[in-house]
N, CA, C and O atoms as a DFTB+ gen file, in Angstrom:
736 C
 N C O
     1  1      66.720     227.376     185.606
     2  2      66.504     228.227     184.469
     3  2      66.403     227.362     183.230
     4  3      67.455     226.988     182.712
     5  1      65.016     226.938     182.602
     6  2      64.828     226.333     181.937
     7  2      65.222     227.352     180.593
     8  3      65.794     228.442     180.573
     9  1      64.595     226.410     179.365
    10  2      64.612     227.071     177.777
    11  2      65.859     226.750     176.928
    12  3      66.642     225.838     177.193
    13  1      65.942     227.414     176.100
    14  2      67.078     227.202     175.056
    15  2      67.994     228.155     174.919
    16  3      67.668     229.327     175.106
    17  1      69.131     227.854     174.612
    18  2      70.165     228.660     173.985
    19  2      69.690     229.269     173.152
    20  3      68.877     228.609     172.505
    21  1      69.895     230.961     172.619
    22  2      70.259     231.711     171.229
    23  2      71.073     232.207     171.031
    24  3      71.878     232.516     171.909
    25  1      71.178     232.421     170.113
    26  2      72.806     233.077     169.473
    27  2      72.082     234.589     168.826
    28  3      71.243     234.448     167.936
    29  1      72.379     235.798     169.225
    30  2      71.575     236.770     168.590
    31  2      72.985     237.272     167.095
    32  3      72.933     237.197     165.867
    33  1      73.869     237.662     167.891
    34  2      75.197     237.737     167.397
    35  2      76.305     236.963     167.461
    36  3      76.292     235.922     168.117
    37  1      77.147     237.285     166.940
    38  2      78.380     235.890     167.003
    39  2      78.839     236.419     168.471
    40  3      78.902     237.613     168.765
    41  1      79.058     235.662     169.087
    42  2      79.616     235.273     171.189
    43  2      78.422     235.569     171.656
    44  3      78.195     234.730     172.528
    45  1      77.265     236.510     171.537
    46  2      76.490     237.270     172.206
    47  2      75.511     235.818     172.548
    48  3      75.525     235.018     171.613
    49  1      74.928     235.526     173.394
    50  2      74.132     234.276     173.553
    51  2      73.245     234.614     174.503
    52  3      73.702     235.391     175.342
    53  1      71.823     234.199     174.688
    54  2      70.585     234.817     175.592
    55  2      70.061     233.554     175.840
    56  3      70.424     232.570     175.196
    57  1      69.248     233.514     176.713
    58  2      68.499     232.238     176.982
    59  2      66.976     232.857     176.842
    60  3      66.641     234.002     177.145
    61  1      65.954     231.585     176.189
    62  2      65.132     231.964     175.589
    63  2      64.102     230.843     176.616
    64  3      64.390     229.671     176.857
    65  1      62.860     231.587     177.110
    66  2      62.388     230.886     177.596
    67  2      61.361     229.612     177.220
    68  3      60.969     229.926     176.097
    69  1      60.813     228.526     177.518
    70  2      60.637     227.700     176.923
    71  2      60.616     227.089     175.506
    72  3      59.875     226.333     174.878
    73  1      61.760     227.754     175.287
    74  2      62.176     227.659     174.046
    75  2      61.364     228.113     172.293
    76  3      61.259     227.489     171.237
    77  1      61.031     229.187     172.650
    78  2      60.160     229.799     172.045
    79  2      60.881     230.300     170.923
    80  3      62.075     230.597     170.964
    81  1      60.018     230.409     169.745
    82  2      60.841     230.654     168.194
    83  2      60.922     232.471     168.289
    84  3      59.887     233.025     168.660
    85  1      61.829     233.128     168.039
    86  2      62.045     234.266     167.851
    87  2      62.305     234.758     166.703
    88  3      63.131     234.123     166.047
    89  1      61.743     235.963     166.099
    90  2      61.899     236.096     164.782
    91  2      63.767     236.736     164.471
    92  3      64.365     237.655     165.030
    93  1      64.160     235.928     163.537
    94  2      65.944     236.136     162.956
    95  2      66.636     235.708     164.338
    96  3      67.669     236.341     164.552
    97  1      66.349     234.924     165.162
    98  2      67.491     234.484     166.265
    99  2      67.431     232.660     165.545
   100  3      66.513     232.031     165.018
   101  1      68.401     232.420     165.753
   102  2      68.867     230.888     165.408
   103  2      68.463     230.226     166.870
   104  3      68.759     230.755     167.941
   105  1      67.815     229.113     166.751
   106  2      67.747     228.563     168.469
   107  2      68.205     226.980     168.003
   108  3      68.141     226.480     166.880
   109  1      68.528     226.580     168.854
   110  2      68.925     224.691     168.562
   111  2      68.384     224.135     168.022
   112  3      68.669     223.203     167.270
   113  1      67.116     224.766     168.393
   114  2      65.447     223.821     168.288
   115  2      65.188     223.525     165.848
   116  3      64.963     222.758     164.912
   117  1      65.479     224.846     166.290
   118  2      65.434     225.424     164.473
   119  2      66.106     226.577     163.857
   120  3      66.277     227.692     164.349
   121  1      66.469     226.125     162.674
   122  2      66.749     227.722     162.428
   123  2      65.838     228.271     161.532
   124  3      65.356     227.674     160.569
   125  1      65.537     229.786     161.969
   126  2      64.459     230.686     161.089
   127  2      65.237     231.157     159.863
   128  3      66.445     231.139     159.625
   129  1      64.087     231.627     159.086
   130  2      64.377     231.783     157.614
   131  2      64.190     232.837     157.389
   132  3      62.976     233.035     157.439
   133  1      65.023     234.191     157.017
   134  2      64.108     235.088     156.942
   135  2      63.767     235.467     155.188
   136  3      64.428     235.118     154.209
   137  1      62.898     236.035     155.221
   138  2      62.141     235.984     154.388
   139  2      63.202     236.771     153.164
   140  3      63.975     237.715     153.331
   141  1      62.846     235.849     151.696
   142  2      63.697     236.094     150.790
   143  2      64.023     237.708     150.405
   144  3      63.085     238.464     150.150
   145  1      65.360     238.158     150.383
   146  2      65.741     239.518     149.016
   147  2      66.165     238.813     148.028
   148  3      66.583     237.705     147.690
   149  1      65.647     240.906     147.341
   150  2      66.522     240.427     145.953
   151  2      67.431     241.389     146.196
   152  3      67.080     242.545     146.431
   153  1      68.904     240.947     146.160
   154  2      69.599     241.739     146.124
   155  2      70.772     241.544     144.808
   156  3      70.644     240.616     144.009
   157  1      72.082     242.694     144.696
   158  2      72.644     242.264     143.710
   159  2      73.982     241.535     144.842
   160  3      74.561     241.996     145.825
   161  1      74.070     240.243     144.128
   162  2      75.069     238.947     144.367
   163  2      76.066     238.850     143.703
   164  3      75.842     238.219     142.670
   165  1      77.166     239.209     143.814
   166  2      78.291     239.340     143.332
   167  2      78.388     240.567     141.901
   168  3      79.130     240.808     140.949
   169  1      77.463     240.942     142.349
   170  2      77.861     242.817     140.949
   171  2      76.832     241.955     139.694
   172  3      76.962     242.359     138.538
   173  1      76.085     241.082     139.893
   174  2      75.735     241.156     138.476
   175  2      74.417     241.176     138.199
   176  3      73.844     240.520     137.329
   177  1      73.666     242.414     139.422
   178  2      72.870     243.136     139.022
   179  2      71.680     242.522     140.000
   180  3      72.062     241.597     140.717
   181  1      70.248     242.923     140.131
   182  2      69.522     242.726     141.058
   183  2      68.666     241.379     140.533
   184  3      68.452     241.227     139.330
   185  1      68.277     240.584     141.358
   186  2      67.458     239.277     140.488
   187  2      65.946     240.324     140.240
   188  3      65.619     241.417     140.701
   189  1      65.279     239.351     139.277
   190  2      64.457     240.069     138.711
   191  2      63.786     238.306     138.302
   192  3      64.036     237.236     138.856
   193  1      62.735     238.676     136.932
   194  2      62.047     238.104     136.115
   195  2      62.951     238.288     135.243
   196  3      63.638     239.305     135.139
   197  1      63.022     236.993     134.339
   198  2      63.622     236.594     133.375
   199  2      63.403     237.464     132.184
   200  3      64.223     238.241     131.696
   201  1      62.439     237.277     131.866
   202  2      61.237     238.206     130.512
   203  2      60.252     239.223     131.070
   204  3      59.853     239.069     132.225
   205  1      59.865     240.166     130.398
   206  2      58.870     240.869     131.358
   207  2      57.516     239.570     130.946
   208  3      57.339     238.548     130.283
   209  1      56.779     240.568     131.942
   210  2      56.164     239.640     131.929
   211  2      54.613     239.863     131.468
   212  3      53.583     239.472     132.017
   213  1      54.824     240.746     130.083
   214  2      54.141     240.860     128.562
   215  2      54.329     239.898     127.370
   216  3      53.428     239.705     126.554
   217  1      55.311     239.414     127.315
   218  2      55.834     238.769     126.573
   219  2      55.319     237.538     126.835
   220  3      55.062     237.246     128.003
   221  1      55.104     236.698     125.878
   222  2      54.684     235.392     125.864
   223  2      55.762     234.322     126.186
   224  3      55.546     233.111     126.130
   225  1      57.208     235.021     126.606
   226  2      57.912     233.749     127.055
   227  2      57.883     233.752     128.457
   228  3      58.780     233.136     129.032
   229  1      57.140     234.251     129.029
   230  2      57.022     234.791     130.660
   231  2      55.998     234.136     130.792
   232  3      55.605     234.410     131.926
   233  1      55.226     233.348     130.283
   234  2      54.254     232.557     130.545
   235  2      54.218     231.572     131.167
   236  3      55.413     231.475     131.448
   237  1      53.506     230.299     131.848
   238  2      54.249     229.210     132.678
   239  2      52.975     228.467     131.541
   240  3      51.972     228.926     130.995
   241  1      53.667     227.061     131.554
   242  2      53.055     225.546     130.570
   243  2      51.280     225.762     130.924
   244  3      50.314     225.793     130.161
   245  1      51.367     225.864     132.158
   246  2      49.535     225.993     133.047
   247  2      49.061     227.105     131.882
   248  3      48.241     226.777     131.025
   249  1      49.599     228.335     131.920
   250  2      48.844     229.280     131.398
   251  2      48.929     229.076     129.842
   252  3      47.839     229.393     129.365
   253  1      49.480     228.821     129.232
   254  2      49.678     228.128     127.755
   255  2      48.983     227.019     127.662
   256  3      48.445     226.980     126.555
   257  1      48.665     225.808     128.505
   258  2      47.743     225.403     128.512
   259  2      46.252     225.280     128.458
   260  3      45.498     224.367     128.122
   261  1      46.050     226.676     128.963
   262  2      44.575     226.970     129.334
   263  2      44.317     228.129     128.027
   264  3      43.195     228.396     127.598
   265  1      45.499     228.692     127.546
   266  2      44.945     229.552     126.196
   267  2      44.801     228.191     125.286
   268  3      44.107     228.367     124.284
   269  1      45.252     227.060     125.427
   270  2      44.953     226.174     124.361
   271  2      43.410     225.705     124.174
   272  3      42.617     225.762     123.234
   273  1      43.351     225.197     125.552
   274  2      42.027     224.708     125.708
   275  2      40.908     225.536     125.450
   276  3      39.878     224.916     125.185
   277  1      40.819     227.061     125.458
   278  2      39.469     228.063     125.242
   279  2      39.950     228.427     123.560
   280  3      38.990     228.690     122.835
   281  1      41.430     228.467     122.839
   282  2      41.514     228.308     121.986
   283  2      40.384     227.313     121.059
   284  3      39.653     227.722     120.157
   285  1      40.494     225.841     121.600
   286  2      40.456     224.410     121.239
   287  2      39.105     224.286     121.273
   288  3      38.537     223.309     120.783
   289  1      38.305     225.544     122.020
   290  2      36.688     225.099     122.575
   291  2      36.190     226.320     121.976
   292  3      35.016     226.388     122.340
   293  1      36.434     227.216     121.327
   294  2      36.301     228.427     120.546
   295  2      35.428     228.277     119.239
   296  3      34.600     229.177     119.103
   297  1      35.452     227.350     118.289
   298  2      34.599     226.568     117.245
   299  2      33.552     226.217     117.593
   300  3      32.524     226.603     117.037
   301  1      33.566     225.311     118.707
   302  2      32.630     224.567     119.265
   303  2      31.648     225.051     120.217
   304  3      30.545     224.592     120.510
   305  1      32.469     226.400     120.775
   306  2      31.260     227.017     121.063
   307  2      30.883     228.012     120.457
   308  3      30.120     228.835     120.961
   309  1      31.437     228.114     119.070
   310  2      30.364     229.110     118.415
   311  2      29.404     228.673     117.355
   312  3      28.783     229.403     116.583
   313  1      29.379     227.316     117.441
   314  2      28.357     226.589     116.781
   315  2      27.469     225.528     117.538
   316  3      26.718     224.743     116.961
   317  1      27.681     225.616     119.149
   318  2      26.597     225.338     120.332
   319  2      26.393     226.331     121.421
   320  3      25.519     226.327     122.288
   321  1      27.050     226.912     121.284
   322  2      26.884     228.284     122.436
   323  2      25.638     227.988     123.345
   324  3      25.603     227.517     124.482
   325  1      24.661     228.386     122.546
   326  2      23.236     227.962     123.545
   327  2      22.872     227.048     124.067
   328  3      22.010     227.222     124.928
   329  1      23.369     225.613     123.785
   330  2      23.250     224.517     124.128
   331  2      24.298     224.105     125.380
   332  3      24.181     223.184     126.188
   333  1      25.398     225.145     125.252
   334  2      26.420     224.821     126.218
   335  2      26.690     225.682     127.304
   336  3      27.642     225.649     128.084
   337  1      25.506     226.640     127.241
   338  2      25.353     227.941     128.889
   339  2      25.634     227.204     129.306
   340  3      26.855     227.066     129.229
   341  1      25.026     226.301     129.943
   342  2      25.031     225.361     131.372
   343  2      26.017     224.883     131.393
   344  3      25.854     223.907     132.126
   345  1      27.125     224.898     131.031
   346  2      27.966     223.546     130.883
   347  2      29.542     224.165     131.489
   348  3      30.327     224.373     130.563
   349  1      29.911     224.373     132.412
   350  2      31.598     224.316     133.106
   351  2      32.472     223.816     132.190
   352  3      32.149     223.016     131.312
   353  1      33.852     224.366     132.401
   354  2      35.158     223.880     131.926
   355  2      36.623     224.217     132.751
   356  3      37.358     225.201     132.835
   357  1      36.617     222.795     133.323
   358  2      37.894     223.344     133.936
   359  2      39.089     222.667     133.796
   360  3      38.949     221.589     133.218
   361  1      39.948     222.870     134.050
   362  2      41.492     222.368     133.808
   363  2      41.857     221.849     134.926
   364  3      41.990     222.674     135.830
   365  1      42.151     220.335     135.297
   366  2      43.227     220.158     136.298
   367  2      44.700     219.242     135.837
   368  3      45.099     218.892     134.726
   369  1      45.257     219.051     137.174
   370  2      46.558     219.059     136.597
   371  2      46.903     217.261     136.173
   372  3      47.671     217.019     135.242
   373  1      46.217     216.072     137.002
   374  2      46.109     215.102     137.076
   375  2      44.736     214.713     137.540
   376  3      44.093     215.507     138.227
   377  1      44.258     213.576     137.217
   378  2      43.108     212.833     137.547
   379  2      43.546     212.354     139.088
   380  3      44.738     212.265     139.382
   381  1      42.527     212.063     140.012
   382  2      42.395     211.959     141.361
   383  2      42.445     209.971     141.172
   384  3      41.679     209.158     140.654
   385  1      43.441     209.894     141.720
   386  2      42.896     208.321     141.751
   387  2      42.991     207.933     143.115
   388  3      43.819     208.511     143.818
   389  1      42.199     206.958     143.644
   390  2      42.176     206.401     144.617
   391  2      42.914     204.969     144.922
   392  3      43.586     204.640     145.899
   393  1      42.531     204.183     143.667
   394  2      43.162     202.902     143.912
   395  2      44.554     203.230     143.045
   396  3      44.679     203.983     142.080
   397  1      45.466     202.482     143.657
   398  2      46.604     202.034     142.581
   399  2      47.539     201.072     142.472
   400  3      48.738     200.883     142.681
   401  1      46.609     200.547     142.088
   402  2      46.364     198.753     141.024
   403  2      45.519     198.738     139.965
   404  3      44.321     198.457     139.953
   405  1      46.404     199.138     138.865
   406  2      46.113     199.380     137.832
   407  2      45.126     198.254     137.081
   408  3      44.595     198.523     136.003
   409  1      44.921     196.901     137.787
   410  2      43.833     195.957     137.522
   411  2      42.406     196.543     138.245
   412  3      41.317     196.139     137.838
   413  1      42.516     197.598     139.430
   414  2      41.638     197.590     140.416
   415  2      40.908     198.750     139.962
   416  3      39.717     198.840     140.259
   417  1      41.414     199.555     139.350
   418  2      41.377     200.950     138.849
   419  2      40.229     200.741     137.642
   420  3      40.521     200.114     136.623
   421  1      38.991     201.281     137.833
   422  2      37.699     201.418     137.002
   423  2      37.027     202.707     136.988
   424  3      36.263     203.186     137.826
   425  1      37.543     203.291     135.637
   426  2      36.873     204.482     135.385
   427  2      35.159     204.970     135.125
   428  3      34.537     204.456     134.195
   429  1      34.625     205.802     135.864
   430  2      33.316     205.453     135.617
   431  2      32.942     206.387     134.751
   432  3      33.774     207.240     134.444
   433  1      31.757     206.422     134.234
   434  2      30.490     206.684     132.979
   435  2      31.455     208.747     133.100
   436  3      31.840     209.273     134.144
   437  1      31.543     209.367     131.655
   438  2      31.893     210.472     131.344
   439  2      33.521     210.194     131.389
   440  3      34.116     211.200     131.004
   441  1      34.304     209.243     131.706
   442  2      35.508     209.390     131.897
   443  2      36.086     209.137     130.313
   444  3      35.496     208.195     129.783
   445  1      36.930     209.662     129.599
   446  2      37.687     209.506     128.389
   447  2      38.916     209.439     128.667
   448  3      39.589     210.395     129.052
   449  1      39.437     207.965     128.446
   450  2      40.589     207.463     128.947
   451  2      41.173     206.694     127.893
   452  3      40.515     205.814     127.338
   453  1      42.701     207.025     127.476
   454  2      43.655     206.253     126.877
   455  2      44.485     205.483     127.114
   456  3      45.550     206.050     126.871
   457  1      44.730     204.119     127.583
   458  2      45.580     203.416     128.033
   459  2      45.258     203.254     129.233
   460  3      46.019     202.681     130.012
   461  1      44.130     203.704     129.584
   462  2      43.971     203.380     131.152
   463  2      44.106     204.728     131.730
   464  3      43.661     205.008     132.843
   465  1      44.815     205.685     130.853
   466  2      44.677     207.194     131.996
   467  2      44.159     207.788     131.470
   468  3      44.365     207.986     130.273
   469  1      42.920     208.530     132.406
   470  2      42.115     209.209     132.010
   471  2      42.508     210.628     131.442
   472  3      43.371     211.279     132.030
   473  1      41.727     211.253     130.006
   474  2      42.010     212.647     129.372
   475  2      41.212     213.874     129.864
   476  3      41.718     214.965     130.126
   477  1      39.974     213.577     129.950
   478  2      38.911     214.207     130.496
   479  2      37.732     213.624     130.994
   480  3      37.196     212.566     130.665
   481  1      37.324     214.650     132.024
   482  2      35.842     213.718     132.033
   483  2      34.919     215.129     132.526
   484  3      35.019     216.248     133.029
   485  1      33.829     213.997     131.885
   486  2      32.178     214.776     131.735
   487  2      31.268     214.593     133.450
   488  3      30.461     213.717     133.760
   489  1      31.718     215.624     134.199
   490  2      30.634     215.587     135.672
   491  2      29.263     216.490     135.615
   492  3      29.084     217.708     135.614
   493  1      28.231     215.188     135.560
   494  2      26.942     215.992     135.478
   495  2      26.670     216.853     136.339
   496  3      27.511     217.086     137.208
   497  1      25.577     217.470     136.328
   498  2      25.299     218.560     136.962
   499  2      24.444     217.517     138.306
   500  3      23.787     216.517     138.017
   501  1      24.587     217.881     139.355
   502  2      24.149     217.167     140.629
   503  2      24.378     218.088     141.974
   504  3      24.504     219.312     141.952
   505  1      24.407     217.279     143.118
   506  2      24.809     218.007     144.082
   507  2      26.206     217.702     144.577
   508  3      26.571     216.527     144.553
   509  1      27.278     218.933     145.162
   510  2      28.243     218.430     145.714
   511  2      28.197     217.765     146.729
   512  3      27.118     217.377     147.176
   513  1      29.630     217.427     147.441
   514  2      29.793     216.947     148.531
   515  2      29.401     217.771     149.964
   516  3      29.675     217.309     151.072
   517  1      28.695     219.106     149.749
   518  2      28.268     219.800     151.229
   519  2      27.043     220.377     150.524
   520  3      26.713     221.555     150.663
   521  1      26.259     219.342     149.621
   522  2      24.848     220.216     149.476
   523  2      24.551     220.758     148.514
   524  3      23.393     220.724     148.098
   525  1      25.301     221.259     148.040
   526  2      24.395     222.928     147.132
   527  2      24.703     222.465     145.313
   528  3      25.698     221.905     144.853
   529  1      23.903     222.769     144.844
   530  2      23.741     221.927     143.208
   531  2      24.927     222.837     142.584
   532  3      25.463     223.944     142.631
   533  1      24.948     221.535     141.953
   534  2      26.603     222.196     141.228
   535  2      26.300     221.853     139.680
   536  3      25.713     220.811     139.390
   537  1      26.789     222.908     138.554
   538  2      26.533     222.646     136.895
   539  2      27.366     221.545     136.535
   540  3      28.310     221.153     137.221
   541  1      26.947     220.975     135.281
   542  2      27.542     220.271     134.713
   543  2      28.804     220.898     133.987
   544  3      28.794     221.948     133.344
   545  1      29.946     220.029     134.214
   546  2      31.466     220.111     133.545
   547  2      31.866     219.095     133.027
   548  3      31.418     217.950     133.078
   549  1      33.066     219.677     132.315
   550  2      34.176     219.141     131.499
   551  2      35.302     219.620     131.958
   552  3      35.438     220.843     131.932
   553  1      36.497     218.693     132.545
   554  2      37.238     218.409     133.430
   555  2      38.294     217.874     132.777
   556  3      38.341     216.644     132.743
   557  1      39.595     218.808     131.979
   558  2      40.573     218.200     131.151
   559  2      41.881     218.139     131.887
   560  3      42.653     219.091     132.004
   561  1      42.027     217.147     132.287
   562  2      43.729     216.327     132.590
   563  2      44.807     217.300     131.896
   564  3      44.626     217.567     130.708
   565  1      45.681     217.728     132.423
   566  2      46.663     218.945     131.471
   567  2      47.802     217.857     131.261
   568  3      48.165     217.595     130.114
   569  1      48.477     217.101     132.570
   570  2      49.578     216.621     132.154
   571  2      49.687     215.108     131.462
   572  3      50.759     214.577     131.173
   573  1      48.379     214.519     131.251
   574  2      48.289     213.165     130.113
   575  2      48.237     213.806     129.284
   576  3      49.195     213.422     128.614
   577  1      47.554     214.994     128.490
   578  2      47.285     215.505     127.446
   579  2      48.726     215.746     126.709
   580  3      49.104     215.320     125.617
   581  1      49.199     216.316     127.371
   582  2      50.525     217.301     127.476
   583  2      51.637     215.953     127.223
   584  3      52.526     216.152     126.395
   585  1      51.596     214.702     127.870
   586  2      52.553     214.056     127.536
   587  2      52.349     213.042     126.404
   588  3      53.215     212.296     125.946
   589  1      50.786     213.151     125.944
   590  2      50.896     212.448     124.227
   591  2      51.221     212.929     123.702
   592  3      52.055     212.211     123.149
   593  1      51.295     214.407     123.026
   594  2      51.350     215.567     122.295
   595  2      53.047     215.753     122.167
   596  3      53.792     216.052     123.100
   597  1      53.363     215.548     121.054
   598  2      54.717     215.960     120.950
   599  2      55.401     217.523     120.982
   600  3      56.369     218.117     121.456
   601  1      53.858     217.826     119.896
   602  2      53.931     219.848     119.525
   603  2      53.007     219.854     120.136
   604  3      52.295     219.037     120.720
   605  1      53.093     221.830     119.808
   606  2      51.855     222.408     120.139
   607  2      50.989     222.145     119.082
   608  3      49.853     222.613     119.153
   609  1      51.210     221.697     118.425
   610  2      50.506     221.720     117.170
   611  2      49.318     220.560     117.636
   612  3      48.143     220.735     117.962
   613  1      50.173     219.239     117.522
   614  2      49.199     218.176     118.385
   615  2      48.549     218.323     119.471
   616  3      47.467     217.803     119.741
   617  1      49.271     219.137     120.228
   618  2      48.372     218.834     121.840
   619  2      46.561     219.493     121.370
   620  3      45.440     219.165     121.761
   621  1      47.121     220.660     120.244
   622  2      45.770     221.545     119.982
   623  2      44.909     220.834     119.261
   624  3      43.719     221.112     119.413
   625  1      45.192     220.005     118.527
   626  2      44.157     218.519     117.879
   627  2      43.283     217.899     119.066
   628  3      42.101     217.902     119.412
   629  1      44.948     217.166     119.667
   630  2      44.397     216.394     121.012
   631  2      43.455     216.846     121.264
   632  3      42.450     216.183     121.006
   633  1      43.297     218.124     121.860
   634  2      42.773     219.570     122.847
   635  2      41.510     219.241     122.290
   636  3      40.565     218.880     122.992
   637  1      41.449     219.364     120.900
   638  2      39.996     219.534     119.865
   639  2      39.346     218.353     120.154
   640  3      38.229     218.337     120.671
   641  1      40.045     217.239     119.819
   642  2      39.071     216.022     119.934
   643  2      38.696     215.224     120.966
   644  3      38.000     214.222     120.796
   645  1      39.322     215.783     122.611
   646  2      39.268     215.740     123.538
   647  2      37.352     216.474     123.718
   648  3      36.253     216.011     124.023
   649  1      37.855     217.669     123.355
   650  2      36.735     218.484     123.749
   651  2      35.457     218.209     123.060
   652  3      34.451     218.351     123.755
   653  1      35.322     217.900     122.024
   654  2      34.549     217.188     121.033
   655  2      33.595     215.903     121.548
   656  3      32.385     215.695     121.632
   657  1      34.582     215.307     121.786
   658  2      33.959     214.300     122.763
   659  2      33.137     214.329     123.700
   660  3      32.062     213.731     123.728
   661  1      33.720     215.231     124.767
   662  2      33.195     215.318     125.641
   663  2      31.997     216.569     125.354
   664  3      31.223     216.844     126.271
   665  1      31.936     217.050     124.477
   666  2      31.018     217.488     124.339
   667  2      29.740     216.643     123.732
   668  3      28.572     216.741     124.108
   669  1      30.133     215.998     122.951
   670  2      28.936     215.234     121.970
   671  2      28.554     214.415     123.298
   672  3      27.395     214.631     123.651
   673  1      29.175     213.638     124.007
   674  2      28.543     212.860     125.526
   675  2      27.739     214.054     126.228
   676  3      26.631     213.776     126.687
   677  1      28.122     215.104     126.321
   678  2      27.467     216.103     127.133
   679  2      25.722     216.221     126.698
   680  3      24.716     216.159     127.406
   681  1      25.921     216.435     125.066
   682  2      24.886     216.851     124.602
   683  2      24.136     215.573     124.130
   684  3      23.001     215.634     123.657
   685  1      24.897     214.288     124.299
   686  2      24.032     212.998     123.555
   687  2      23.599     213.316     122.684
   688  3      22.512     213.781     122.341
   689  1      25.224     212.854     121.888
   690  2      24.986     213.255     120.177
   691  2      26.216     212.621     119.598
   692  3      27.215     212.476     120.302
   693  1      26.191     212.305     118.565
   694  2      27.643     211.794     118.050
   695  2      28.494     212.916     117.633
   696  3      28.167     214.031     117.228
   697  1      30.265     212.116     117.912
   698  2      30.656     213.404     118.131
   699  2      30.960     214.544     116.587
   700  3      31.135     215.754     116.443
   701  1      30.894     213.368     115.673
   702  2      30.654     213.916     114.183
   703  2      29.885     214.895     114.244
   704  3      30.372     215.783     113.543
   705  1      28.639     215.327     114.850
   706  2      27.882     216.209     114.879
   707  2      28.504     217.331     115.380
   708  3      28.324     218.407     114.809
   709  1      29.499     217.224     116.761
   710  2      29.849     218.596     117.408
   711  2      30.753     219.335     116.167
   712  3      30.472     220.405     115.629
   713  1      31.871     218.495     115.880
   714  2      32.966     219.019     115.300
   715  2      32.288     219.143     113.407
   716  3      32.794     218.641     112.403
   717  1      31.354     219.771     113.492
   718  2      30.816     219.572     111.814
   719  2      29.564     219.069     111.456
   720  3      28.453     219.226     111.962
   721  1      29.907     218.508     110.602
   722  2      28.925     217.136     109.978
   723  2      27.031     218.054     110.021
   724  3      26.553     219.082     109.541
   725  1      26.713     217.330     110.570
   726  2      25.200     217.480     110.394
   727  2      25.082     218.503     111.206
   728  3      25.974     218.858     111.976
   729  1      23.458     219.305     111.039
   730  2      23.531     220.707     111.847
   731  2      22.481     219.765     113.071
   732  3      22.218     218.562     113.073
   733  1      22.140     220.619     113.833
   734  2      20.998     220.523     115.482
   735  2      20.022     219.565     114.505
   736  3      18.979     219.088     114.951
């Protein structure tokens, strides 16, 4: 009689055949998890959400992040709008690196990088990796951004002249032109 021990109840014990996972039985092999409550834990009430979750302190850094950035690109696209249909914007959380040897490490053409870590970068419009043509983007780093920036106040500069940039490269133009200065 092959398989494993279970314990269903305390003394109560079954043998389980080739030792197969059963849902809420403990076996040697592992123990199952069952899936989280909320219950109330010692009287002081049921877990919940902290803030509802209307309120702007119920928000997570990601989503405060990303009102910054359409905040930050809000100017700029209402004085290129047409020039910038075509053009993607997305948020990730870190740049993808491959090498790391920071001598070995060479950022290529659209990349806007401070100290060596990249802020954003400009991916032309081409084909992906399975084929099918993909638009041109702007691709902003959240947590380099996020760790120059002391305030919100700065990160939303940062945010601006981040985007600026990469826009004036987008459109091959200086970036004096996006943020102001001279018209089309």
């Amino acid at each position: 009689m092959g398989g494993v021990l279970a314990r269903r109840r305390v003394g109560e014990w079954e043998r389980v055949p080739g030792g197969r996972r059963i849902r809420g039985v403990t076996t040697a092999r592992r123990t199952l998890r069952r899936s989280p409550r909320r219950r109330d834990r010692r009287g002081r009430g049921l877990r919940g959400l902290m803030y509802p979750a209307t309120t702007p302190a119920s928000r997570t850094r990601a989503e405060r992040f990303d009102a910054l950035v359409l905040e930050a690109l809000e100017p700029i696209e209402l004085r290129w709008g047409s020039e910038l249909a075509e053009l993607d914007l997305a948020v990730d959380e870190v740049p993808e690196v491959e090498e790391t040897s920071p001598d070995e490490v060479v950022w290529g053409q659209g990349v806007l990088a401070d100290v060596g870590v990249p802020l954003a970068q400009l991916v032309p419009a081409g084909v992906d990796p399975e084929g099918l043509p993909s638009r041109a983007r702007i691709v902003i780093y959240r947590r380099p951004l996020e760790a120059r920036a002391r305030v919100g106040a700065d990160l939303a500069d940062l945010l601006h002249e981040v985007l600026v940039e990469q826009v004036a490269e987008y459109l091959n133009i200086e970036p004096d032109a996006v943020d102001g200065g001279e018209g089309q």
